[in-house]
N, C-alpha and C positions, 0 to 999 in steps of 0.2 A: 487819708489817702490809702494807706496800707490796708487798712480794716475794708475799706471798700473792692479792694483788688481783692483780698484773700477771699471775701463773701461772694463774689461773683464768678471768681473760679472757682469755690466752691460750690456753686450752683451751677455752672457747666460740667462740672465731674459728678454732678448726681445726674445729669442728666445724661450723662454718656453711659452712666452705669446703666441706668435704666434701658434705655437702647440695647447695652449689648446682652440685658436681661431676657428684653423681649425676645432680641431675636434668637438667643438660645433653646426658645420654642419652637422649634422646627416638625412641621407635620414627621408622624411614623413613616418611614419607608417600608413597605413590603420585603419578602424575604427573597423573592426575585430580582427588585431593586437594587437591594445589597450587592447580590450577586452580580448585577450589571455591572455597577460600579468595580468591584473587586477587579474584574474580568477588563475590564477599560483602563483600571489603574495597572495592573499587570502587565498588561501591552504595551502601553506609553513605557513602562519602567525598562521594559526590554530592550523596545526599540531605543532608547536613549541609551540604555547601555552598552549596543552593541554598536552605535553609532560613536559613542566616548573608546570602545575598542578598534574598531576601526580606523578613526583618529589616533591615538595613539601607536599603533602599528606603523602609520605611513610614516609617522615623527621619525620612530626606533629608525626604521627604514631610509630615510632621508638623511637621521644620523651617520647611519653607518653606512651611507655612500659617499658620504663626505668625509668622513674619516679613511676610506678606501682610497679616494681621489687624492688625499693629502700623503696618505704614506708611497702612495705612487709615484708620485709629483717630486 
């Protein structure tokens, strides 16, 4: 029963390898391509960052009117 399990995932782990052999063939991208990409990951990277700063800010912000409201109070 053992030998039968380890021989069959054994033969599903060759097959996955193989898959992810294949698909590491991926056509050439062109040098403008690259550049699209570059330029599309850059953007996204911004706009999330400055959207992570923004949120943070209103936090700080929110903290420290609630800290305001308490030592007034």
């Amino acid at each position: 029963m053992d030998k039968t399990i380890e021989s069959r995932s054994q033969k599903v782990l060759e097959e996955k390898e193989e898959k992810i052999d294949h698909q590491d063939e991926s056509p050439s991208v062109s040098s403008a391509g690259k550049a699209k990409i570059r330029y599309i990951a850059g953007a996204r990277v911004h706009k999330i960052a400055k959207r992570l700063q923004e949120s943070v800010s209103r936090k700080l912000s929110l903290s420290r009117q609630t800290e305001l409201n308490d030592a007034t109070a």
